[in-house]
LOSE-64392 format. One record per residue (C-alpha): residue number from 0; residue in three letters; x, y, z. Coordinates in Angstrom, 3 decimals. Layout:
% LOSE-64392
ATOM  pos  code        px        py        pz
ATOM  NUM   ala         X         Y         Z
...
This chain:
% LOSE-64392
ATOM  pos  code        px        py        pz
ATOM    0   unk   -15.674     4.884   -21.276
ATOM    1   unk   -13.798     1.957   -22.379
ATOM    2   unk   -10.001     2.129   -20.937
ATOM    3   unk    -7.562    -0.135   -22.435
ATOM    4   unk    -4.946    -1.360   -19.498
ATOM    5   unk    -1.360    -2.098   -20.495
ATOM    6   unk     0.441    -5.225   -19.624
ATOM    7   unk     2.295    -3.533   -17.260
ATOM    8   unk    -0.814    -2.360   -15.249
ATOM    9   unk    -1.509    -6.071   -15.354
ATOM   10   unk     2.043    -7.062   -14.026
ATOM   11   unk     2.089    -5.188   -11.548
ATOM   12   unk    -0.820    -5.910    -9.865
ATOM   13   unk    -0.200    -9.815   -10.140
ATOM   14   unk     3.143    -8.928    -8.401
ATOM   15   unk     1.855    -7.934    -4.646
ATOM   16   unk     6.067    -7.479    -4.535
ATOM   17   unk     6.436    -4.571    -7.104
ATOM   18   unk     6.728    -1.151    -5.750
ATOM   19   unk     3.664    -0.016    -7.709
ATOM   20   unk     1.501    -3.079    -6.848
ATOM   21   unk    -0.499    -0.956    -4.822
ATOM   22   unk    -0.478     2.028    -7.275
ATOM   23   unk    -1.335    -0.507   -10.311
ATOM   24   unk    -4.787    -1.832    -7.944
ATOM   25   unk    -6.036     1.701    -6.517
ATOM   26   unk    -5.428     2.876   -10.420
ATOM   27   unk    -8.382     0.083   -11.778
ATOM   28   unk   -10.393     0.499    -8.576
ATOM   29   unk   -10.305     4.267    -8.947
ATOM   30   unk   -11.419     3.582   -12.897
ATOM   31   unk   -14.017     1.102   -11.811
ATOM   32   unk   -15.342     3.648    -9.486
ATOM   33   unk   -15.889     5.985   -11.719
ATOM   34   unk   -17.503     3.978   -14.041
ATOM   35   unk   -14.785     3.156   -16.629
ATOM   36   unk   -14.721    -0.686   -18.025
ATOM   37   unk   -11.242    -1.684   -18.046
ATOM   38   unk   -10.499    -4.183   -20.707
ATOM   39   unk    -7.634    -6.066   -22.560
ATOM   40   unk    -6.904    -7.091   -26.032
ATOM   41   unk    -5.159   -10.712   -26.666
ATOM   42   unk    -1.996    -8.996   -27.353
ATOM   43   unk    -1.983    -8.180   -23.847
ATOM   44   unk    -2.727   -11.455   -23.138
ATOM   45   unk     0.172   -12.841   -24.837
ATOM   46   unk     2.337    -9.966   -23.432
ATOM   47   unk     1.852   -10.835   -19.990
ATOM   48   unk     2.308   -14.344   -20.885
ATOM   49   unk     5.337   -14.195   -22.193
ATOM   50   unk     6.510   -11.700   -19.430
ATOM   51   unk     5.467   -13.999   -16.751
ATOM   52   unk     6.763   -17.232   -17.654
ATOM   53   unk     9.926   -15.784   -18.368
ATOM   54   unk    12.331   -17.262   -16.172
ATOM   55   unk    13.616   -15.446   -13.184
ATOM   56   unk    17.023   -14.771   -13.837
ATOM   57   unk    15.470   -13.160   -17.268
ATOM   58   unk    13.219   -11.445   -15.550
ATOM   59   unk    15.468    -9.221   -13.620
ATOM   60   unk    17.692    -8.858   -16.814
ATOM   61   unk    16.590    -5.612   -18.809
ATOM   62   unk    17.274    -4.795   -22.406
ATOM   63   unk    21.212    -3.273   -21.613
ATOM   64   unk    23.056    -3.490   -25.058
């Protein structure tokens, strides 16, 4: 089966710092193990992009209104 992984999935396991790095990598491995193909869509592309060029002051700023 065909799983489609979020940009966050992808974030995450870029970032060996985030609290769910390791969460984000045994979640794929334990896909790929069982014989799922992960895959991504260019919007996810551009989404993690966008995310991680931001700079890092933005970064740590969430959407607070």
């Amino acid at each position: 089966m065909r799983i489609l992984l979020d940009t966050n999935v992808l974030l995450r396991i870029a970032d060996k710092s985030h609290v769910m790095h390791q969460e984000a990598v045994d979640a794929v491995e334990l896909l790929d193990e069982r014989g799922h193909e992960c895959v991504i869509v260019p919007q996810v592309i551009y989404e993690y992009w966008v995310v991680a060029t931001r700079p890092l002051e933005k970064k740590r700023t969430r959407h607070v209104r």
